[in-house]
C-alpha positions in Angstrom: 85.6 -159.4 111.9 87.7 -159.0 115.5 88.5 -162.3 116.7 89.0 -163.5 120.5 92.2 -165.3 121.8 92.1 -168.6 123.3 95.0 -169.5 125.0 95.4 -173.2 126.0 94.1 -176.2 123.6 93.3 -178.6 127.1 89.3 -179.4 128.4 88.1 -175.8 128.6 90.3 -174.2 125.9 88.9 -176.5 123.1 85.0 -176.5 124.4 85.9 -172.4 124.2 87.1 -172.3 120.8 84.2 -174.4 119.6 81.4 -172.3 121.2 83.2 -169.0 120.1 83.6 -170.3 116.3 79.9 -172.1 116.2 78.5 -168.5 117.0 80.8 -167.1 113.6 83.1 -166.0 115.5 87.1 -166.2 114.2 89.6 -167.6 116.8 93.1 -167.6 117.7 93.8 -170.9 119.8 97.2 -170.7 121.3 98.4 -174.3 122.6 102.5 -174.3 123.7 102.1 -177.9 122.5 104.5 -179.9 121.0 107.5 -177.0 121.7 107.1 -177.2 125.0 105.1 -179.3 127.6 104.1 -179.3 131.6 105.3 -181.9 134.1 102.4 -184.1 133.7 101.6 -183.6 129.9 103.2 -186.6 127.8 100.9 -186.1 123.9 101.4 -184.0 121.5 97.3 -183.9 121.3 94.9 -181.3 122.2 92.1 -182.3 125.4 94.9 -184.1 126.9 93.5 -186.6 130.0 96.5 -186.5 132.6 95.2 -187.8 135.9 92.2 -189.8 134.8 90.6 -191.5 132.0 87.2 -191.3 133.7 84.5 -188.4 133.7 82.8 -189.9 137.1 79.2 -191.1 137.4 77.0 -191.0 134.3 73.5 -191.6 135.3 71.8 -188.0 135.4 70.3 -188.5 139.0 73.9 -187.9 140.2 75.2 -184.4 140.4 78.2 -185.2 137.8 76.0 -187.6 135.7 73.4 -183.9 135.8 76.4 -181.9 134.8 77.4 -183.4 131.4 73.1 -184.3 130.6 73.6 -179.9 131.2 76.5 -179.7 128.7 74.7 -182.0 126.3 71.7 -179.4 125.8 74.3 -176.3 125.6 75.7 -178.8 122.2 79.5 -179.7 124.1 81.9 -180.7 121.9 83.7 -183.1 124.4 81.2 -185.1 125.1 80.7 -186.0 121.7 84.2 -187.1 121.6 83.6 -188.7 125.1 80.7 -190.7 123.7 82.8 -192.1 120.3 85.8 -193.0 122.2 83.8 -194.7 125.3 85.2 -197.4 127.8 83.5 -199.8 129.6 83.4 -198.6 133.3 79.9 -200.0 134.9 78.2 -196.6 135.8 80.6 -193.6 135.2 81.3 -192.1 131.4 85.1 -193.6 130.9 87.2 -193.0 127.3 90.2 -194.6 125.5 92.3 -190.8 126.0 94.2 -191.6 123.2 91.1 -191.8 120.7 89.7 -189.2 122.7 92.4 -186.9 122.1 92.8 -187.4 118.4 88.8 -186.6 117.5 88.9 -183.3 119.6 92.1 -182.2 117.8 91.2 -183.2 114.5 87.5 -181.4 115.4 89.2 -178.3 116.1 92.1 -178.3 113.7 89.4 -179.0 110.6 87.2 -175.7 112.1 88.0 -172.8 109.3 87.4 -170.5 112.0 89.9 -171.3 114.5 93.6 -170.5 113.8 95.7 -172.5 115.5 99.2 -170.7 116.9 101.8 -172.9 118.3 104.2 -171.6 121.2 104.3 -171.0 124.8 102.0 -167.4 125.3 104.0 -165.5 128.5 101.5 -162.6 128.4 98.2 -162.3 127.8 97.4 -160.7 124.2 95.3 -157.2 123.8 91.6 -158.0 122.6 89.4 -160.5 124.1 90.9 -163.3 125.5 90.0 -166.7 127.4 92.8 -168.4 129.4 92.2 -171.4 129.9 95.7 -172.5 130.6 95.1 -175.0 133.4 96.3 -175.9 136.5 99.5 -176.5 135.1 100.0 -173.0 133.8 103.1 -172.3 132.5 105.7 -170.1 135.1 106.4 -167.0 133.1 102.8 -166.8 132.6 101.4 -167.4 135.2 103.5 -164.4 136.7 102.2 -161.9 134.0 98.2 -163.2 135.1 98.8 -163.0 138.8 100.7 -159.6 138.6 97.7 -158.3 136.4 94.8 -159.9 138.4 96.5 -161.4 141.9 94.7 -164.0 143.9 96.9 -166.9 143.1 96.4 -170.4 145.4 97.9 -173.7 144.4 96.6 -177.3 145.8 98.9 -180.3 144.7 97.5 -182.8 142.2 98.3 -186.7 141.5 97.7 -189.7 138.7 97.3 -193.1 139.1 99.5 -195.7 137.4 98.7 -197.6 134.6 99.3 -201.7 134.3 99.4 -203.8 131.2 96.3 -206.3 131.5 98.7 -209.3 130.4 100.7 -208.8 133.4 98.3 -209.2 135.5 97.7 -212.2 137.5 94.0 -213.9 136.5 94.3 -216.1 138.7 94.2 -213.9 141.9 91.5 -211.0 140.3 88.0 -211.3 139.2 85.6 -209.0 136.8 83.1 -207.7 138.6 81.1 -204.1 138.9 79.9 -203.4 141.9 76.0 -204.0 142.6 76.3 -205.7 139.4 76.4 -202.9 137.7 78.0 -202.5 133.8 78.3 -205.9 131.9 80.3 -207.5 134.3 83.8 -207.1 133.0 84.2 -203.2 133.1 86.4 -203.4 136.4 88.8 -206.0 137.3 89.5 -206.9 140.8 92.3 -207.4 142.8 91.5 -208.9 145.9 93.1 -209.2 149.5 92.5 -211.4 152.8 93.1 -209.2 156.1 96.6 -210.6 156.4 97.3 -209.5 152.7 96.3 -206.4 153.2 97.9 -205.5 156.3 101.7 -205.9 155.1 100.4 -203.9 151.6 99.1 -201.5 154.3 102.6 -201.0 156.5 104.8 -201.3 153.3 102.1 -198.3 151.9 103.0 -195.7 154.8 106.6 -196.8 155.3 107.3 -196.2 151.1 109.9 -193.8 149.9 108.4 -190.6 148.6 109.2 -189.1 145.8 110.2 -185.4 145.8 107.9 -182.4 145.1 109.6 -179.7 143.1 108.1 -176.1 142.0 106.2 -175.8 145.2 106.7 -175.5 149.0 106.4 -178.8 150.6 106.6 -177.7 154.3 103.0 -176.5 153.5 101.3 -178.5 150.8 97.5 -178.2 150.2 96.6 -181.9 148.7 93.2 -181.5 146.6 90.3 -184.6 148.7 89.5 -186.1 145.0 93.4 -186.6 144.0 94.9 -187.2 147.3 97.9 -189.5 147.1 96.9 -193.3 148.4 99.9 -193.1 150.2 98.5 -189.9 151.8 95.3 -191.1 152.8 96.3 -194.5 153.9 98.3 -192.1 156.7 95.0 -190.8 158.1 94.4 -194.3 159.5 94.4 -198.9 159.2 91.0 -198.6 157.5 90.9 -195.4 156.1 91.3 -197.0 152.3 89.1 -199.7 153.1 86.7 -197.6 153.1 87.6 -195.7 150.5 89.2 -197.1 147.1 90.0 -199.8 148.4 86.1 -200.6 149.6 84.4 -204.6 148.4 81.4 -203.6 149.4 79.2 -204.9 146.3 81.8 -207.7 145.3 81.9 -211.3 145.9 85.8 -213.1 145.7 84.6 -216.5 143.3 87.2 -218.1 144.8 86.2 -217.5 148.2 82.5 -216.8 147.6 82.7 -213.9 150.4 83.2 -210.3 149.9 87.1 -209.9 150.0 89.2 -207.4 153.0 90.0 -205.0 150.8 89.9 -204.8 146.6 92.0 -202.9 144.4 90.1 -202.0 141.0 91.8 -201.7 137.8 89.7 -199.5 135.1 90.0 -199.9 131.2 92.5 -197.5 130.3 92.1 -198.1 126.6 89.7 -199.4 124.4 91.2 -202.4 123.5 92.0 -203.4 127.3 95.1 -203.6 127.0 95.9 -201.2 130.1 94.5 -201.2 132.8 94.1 -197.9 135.5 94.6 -198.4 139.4 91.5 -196.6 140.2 91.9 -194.3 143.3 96.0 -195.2 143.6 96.8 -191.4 142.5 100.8 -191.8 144.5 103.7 -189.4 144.7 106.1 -193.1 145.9 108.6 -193.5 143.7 108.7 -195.4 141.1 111.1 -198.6 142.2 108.8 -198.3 145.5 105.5 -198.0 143.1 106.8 -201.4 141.4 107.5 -202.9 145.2 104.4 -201.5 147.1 101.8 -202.4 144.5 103.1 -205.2 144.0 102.4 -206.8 147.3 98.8 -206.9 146.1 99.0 -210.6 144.6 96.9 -209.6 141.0 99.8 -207.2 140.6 102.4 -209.6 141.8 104.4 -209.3 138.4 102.9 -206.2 137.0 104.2 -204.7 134.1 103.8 -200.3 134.7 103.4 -198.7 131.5 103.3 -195.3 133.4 104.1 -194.7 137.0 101.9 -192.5 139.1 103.2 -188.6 139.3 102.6 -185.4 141.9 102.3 -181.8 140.5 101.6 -178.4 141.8 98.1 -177.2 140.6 97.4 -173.7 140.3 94.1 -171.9 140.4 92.7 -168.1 141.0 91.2 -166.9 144.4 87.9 -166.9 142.2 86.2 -164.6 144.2 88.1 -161.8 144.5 89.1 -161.8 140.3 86.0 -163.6 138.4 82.2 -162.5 138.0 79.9 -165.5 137.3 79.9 -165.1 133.5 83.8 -165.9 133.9 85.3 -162.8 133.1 87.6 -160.7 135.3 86.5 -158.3 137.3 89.5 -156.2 136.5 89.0 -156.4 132.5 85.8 -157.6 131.4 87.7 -158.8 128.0 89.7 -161.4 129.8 87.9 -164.2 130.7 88.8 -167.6 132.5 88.1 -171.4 131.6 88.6 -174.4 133.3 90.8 -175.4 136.7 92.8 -172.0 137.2 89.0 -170.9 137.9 88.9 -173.2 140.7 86.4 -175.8 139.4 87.5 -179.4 140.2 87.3 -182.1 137.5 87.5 -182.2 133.8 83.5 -181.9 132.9 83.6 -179.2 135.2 86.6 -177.1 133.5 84.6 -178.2 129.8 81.6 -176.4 131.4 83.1 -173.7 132.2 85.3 -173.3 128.8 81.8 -173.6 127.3 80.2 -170.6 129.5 83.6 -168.6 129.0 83.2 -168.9 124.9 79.9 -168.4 124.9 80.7 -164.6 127.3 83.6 -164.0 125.1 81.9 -164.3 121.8 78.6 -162.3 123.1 81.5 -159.4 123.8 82.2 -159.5 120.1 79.0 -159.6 119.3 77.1 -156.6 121.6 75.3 -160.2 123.5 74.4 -159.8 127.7 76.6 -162.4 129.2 74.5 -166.1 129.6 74.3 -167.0 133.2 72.4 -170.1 133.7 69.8 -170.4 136.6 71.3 -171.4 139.6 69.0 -174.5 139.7 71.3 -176.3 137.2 75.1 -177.8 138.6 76.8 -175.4 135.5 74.9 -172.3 137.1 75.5 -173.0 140.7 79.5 -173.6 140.0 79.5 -170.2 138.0 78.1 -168.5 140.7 80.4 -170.5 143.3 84.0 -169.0 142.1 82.4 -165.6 142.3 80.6 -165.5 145.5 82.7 -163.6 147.8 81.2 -165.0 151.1 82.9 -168.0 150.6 85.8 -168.0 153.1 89.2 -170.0 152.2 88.3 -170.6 148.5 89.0 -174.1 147.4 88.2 -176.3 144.3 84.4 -177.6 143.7 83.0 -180.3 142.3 79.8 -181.2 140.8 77.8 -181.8 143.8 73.7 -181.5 144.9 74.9 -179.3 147.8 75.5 -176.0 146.2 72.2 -176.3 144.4 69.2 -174.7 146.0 67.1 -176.9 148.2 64.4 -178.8 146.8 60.4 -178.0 147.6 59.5 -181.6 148.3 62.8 -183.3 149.3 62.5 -186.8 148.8 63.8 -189.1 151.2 65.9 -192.0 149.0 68.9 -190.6 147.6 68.2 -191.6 144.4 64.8 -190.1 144.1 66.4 -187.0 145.2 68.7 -187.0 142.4 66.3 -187.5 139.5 64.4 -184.7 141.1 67.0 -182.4 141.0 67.8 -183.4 137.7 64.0 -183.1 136.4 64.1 -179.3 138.0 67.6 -178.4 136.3 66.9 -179.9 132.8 63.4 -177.9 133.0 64.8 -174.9 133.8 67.6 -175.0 131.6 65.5 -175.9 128.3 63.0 -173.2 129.2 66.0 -170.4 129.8 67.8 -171.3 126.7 64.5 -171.4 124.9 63.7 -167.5 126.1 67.2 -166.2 124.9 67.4 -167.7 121.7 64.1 -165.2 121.3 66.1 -162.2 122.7 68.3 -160.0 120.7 70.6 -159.0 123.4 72.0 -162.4 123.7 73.7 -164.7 121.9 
């Protein structure tokens, strides 16, 4: 039986070569890991977490909460993994990466089906193929995709540092969710008074940078949901206290009053040993990551296990290369997966390696192409990185505005959400319900 290529083992590569082998399909997987890795990738594992150990919100009436409920009825292989290796982080679906990691590899490398082929790929193979080689796509091939297909952007990506828990300071920090939400001891906080925060603040813009290679700096595209702390603190005094940095929802015990400004530190593993800076994504240097943070009295004597990086991050101009279904408009055969499509976010790129091996094995098969209805978050982003009215194509998250409007809007936020989540989860079971009863698809 033909096979199809899969080339990259990260998010969208792995949820690719799962869908393709479930449906009988044989796969190649080709993964340059361990001979040779990107800037940011450290393991030797496949479904590698770089920037974040966090998958966002995961109550379903949020749009990124709606999005994995939507991966959960199409049978997603990562969230599986996601749920085994889970974190306490109050509302939003955090893992141990390390755990996380190990059960998608071992998932994949125990599939008869797939073939695993190790070695940097530098052009793309004949037959059909997904590339789901990342934002971090290699140079050489990256040149051989964008000389085929053009339409190459690039946005810059950062990661947070990570902290040892027993370096930090218990005296100065407090567990807390905000709202009370989670069991109380899925975020740790690092308070600051106004006088605190102010010399963290000038020491913050005033830091020594680190610098940016592979990329032109004189013009650099920073991505909203990984900008550099260091970055955004620039755009104004109060810009990140009312951003990461926010208290709303938290009470300082010490004080009994909601703190200036709170830094929150996120279970990095399961064991809590490490801890995340949630939000601090930083391109400072290290020594001036060590100084900087370090005015924040919790992280006084901090103990960095990993120091926040900056990378270039590469992605297609979408619309002009990719139809919905994910393949090229240039060569039906090749199909795309994850952030070189220009989705934003790991669920996102696993939802879109899912679509992509779902397309790619119908080929094999004779199946149409599945295109979800565009009253679900995974439909509406499909249809978003082809639609070629959309002028200066960047990155897109799960989010309620590209979904159609609702007939009754509710007013609370809330109510909205679980309305449009009610609506997608309808519309979805009763779609993939009607193609499992037609031939044509898969």
């Amino acid at each position: 039986m033909m096979c199809v290529n899969v080339i990259g083992a990260g998010l969208a590569g792995c949820e690719a070569a799962y869908q393709i082998a479930k449906r009988g399909v044989r796969v190649k997987l080709f993964e340059m890991k361990p001979e040779k890795k990107s800037p940011a990738h450290k393991t030797d594992g496949f479904a590698e977490l770089v920037c974040s150990n966090s998958f966002k919100a995961d109550r379903v009436n949020s749009a990124a909460g709606l999005l994995k409920e939507e991966m959960r009825h199409l049978d997603s292989l990562l969230l599986r993994a996601a749920d085994k290796s889970r974190v306490a982080a109050g509302g939003a679906l955090a893992v141990d990466r390390d755990i996380f990691s190990s059960i998608v590899t071992d998932e994949i490398k125990n599939n008869e089906l797939i073939e695993i082929i190790g070695g940097e790929v530098t052009e793309i193979p004949d037959g059909i193929t997904v590339i789901a080689t990342g934002p971090l796509t290699s140079d050489r091939f990256a040149e051989n995709i964008y000389s085929r297909f053009g339409g190459a952007l690039s946005f810059f990506d950062a990661a947070a540092p990570i902290v040892t828990f027993e370096s930090i300071d218990m005296e100065k920090a407090f567990f807390e969710s905000r709202y009370g939400k989670g069991d109380g001891t899925d975020y740790l906080n690092c308070p600051m008074n106004k006088e605190e925060y102010e010399i963290f603040y000038d020491a913050l813009v005033n830091a020594e940078r680190a610098p940016v290679h592979s990329f032109d700096v004189r013009d650099p595209k920073v991505y909203e949901g990984c900008m550099p702390i260091e970055v955004m603190a620039q755009r104004g005094k109060d810009t990140i206290r009312f951003g990461p940095m926010k208290p709303v929802g938290l009470t300082d015990p010490r004080t009994n009053h909601r703190p200036w400004a709170v830094l929150q530190l996120r279970k990095e593993n399961s064991e809590g040993t490490m801890l995340n800076l949630v939000g601090f994504q930083t391109n400072l240097k290290f020594p001036e990551q060590k100084r900087v943070f370090g005015l924040i009295p919790a992280l006084k004597n901090a103990e960095f296990v990993r120091y926040g990086v900056m990378h270039r991050n590469t992605f297609l101009n979408s619309p002009e290369v990719l139809n919905s279904d994910f393949s090229a408009k240039a060569d039906r055969n090749v199909f795309f997966a994850g952030q070189i499509t220009g989705v934003e976010g790991y669920m996102e790129s696993a939802s879109s390696g899912i679509m992509a091996g779902i397309n790619a094995a119908g080929r094999v098969l004779g199946y149409e192409s599945l295109l979800l209805p565009d009253t679900t978050v995974i439909g509406c982003l499909s249809r978003y990185i082809a639609d070629k009215s959309v002028k200066d194509f960047q990155p897109m998250g799960a989010n309620f505005g590209i979904m159609p409007e609702l007939e009754n809007r509710p007013r609370d936020k809330r109510e909205r959400g679980q309305a449009y989540a009610d609506r997608s989860l309808k519309d979805l079971d009763n779609y993939l319900e009607s193609v499992s009863q037609n031939e044509n698809y898969c």
